[in-house]
N, C-alpha and C positions, 0 to 999 in steps of 0.2 A: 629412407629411400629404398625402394626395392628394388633387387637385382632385375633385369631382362629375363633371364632365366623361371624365377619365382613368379613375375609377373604373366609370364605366357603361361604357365602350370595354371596359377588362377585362371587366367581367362579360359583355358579349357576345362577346367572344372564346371565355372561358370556357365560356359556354354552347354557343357550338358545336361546340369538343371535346367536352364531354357530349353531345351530339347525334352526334356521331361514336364515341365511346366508345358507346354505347347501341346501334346500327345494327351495328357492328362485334359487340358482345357476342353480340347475338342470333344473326348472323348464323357465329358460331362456336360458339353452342352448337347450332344446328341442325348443323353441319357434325357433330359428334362421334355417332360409334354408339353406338347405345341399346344397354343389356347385354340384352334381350328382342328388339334388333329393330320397337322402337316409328317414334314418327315417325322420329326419326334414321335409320332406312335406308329410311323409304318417302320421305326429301328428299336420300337422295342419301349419307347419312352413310357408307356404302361406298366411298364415291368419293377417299375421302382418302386411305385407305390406296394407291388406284392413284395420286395426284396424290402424296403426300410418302412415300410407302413406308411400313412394315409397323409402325414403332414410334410413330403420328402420337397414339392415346391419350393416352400421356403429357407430350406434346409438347401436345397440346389441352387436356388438363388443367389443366394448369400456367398455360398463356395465358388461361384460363377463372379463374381463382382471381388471376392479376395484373390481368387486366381489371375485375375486380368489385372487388377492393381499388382500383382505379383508378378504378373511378365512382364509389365512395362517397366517398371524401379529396376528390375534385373536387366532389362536390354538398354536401358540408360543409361546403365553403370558398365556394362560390356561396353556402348557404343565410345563413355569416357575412360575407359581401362585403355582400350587400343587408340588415344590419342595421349593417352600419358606415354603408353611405351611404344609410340613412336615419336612420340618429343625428345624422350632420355633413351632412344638406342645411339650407341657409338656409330659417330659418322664417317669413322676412319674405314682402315682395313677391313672388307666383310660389309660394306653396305649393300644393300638389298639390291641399289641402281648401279648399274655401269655409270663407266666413266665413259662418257665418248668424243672421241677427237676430230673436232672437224677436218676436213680433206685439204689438203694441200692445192692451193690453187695455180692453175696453170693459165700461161699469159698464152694470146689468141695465137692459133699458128701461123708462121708465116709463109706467104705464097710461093710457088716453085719458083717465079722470076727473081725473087730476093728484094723484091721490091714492097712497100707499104700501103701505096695510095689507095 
């Protein structure tokens, strides 16, 4: 079992290969040529072909379909990280919620005559 400690270090590590997984993704789906000529060649998506040679489609494809399998398994396992360690944090001393006390309830006032009716 892992401490609370250990486990929030992961999940922040975690999280910021998703943050790099994310940045990278996009930044490779723009790279790839649109089949119309869309954004992808008004951001350059031409340019691959002169940078990796003539066969970079299927080579981007591929990295496009491992990346997105790759960010979802990683935000799965993040979205199950932080219900593990909010199951096993200590729910003593130090919990995240207040405690709060309802108010002390007060009986109706009574009227100036000292009467009820």
């Amino acid at each position: 079992m892992l401490s609370t400690f250990t486990m929030s270090i992961l999940l922040g590590i975690f999280t910021f290969i998703l943050i790099l997984i994310s940045i990278f993704l996009v930044l490779l789906v723009l790279m790839q040529k649109a089949k119309d000529g869309g954004m992808g060649a008004a951001l350059g998506g031409g340019m691959t072909e002169a940078a990796f040679g003539a066969d970079t489609d299927n080579m981007l494809s591929k990295l496009t379909i491992n990346m997105t399998i790759a960010f979802f398994v990683l935000a799965f396992l993040l979205y199950l990280g932080h219900i593990y360690q909010r199951a096993h944090t200590d729910t003593g001393a130090g919990s995240s919620l207040p405690t709060i006390e309802a108010p002390a309830t007060m009986d109706a006032p009574v009227p100036a005559g000292g009467t009820t009716e």
